[in-house]
N, C-alpha and C positions, 0 to 999 in steps of 0.2 A: 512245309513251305518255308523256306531257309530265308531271313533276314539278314538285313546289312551288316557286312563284318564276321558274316557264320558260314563255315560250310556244314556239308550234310554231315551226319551221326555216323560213324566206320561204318562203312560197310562191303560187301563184296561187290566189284566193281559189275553194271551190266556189262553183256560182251559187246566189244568195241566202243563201251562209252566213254565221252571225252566228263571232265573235270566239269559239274555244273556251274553256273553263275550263281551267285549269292545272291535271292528272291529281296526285293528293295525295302518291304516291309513287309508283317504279317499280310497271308492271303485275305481279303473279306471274306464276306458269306456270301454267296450268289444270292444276287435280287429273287425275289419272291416272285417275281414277275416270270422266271425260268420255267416256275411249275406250280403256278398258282392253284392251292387250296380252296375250296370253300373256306367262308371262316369261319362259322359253324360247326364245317363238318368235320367228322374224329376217323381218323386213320386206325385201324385195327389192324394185327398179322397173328397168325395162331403161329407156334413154333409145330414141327413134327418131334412125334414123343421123344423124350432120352436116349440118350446111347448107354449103352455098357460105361460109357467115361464119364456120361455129364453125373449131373449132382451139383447137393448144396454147395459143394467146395471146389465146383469144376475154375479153373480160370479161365480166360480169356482164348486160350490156344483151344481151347474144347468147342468144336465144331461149332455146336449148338449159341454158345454166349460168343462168340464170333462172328456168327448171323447177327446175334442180337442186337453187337457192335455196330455193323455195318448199318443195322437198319435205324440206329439212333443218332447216329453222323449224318444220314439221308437226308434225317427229319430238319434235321437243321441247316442242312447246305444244300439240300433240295425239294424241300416241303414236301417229301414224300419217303414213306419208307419203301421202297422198290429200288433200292440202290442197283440193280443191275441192270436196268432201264437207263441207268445213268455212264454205260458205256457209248453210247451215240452222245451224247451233250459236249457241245460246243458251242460258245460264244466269249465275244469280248465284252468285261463288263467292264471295262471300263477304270479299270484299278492300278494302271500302268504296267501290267504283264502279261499283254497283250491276248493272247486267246487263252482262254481257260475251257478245260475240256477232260471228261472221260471221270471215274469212280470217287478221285479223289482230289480233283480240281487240278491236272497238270499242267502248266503255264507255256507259253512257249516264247516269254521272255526271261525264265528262270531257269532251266538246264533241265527241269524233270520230265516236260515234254520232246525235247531229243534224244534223252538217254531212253524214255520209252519208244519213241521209233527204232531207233537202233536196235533194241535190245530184239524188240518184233522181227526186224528183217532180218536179224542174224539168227532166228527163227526159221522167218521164211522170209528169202530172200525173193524182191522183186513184187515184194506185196503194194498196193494203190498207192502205201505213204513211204516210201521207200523214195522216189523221186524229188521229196519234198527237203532230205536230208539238209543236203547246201542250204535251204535256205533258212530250217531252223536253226544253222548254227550261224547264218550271219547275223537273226535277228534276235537271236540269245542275249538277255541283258538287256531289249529296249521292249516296245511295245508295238513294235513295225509290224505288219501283216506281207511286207516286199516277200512277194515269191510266193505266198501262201494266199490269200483270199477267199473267194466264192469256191473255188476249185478243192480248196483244199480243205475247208468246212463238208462239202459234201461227198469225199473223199476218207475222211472222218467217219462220216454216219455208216458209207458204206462199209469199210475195216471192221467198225465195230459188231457188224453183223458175222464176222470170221470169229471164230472161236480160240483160235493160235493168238488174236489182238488180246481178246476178251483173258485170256489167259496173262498175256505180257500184262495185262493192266494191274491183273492180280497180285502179277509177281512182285510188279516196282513199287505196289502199295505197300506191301508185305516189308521187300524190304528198306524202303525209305523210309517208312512210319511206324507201320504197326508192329514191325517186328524191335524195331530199338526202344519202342516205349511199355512195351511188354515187358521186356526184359528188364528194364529199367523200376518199370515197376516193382515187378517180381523183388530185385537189389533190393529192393526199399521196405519188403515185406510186405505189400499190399496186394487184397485178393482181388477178385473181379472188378469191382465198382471202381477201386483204383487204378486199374488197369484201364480199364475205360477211360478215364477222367485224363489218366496221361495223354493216350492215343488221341482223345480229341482234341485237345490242346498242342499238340505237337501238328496233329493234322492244320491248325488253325496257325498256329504259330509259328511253324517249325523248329525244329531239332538244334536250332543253333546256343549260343549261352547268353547272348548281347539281353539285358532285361527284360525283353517282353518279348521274346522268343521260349522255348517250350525249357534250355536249362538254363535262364536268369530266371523264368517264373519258378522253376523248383528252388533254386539257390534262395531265392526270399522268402520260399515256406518255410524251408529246415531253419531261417530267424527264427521263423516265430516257432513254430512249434518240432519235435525230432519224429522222425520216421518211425515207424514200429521196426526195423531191423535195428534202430537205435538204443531201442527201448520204449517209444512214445509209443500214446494212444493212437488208432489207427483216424480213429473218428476225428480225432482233433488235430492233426497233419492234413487230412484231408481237407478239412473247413478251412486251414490257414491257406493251402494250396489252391482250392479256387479263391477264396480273399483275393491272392494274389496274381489270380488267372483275369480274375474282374479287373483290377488295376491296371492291367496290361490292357485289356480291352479296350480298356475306356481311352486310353493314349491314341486312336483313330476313330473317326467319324465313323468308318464302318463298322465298328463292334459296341458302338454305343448301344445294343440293344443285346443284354446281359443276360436274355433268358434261356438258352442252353445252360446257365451255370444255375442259375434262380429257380426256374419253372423245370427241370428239367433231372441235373447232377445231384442238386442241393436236396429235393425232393428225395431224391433217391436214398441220401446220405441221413436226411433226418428221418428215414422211416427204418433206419438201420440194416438197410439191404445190402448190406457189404459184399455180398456174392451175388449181387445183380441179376436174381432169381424172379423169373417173372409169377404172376402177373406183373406190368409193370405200366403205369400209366404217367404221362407229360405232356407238355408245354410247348413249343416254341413260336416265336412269333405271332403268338395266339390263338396259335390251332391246337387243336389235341389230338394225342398220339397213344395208341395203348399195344400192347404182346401181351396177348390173352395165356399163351404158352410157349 
């Protein structure tokens, strides 16, 4: 989710999409209210057994710890780990980029909600959000709903239930986020738990460099402490890195509340889980979450 002064991480362009607008600030987290927990109750997923690939030293691209990604992003952007439940989600919360919607919060005052229609209908053309074209690109860059509305919320829900949508969702997650902070990782010599910590932070931040976007929050780890492709300790880049994930946070009202990095990352980090090996249990917003496998 690309802030002021950034565009998106290189990547291959979708078909027929235009240049996104630069997201005004980091994305929040969607109200708790979206998909309200017990607070009590503990969220549990069992993984299905290994592949041939997974393993202690699988990274992040291995099926399995991909899921695992997905479903600790959920927890925290949608108080539930069932992230693919979270293709029909659509609403305006209210954060000035007007609808947020589908796996990974796509905006439709920020560019990544047009570029995923497009990308869809140059799929299949002619699909329910195909008509809606014109009007997310007038209202790209503000928080207008003009041309979209009721209609286009439940136009939303429906698509979602196509699999060709469910698919586009994949792909632009893939490549606007997950695929540049993987990789980025990777550069930096970090396994799993790294890999993760990038992606959600980028996810949260966006890809851009401006300080409290996903590369000024890297640029202020490698102060303090050097990457292990550097030579540094993997454990002690990583601590500096959310340090400086929290610090960004904390610059919006919306992420005053630090427990994806606290109750959650950090957890993970000081129990030395560097390959993000389950079991694995957390935090957020004060529910508990556990992957038994």
């Amino acid at each position: 989710m690309t802030n002021v002064g950034t565009t998106r991480a290189p990547a291959t362009p979708a078909p027929t999409a235009t240049t996104a607008t630069p997201k005004p600030t980091p994305k929040p987290t969607r109200p708790a209210t979206s998909a309200p927990p017990s607070p009590t109750a503990t969220a549990t997923a069992t993984r299905p057994g290994p592949t041939a690939s997974a393993g202690a030293a699988a990274g992040l691209t291995d099926p399995r710890k991909k899921e695992i990604a997905m479903e600790l992003v959920s927890s925290a952007e949608n108080s539930s780990l069932d992230w693919k439940a979270q293709y029909r989600y659509i609403e305006d919360i209210g954060d000035g980029r007007g609808y947020t919607a589908g796996i990974i919060g796509f905006c439709s005052g920020t560019g990544d909600m047009l570029e995923l229609v497009q990308a869809y209908t140059a799929t299949e053309p002619g699909n329910v959000l195909a008509k809606y074209l014109p009007a997310l690109k007038k209202v790209n860059g503000t928080d207008s709903h003009a041309g979209l509305g009721t209609a286009f919320v439940n136009d939303w829900k429906t698509a979602a239930k196509d699999t060709v949508f469910q698919a586009a969702q994949n792909s632009e997650r893939d490549r606007v986020y997950f695929n540049p902070a993987v990789q980025q990782a990777k550069a930096d010599g970090l396994r799993a738990l790294g890999q993760f910590i990038y992606y959600d932070a980028i996810v949260m931040h966006g890809p851009g460099d401006d300080p409290v976007s996903f590369g000024g929050i890297r640029k202020t780890a490698m102060k303090k402490a050097r990457t292990p492709a550097q030579g540094g300790n993997e454990t002690t880049y990583l601590n500096a890195f959310l340090d400086a994930r929290k610090a960004a946070m904390r610059t919006e009202a919306a992420h005053d509340d630090t427990s994806r990095v606290d109750t959650e990352q950090r957890v993970f980090l000081q129990a030395g889980n560097l390959d993000l090996d389950p079991p694995l249990s957390w935090k957020t917003y004060g529910d508990s979450y556990s992957i038994k496998s």
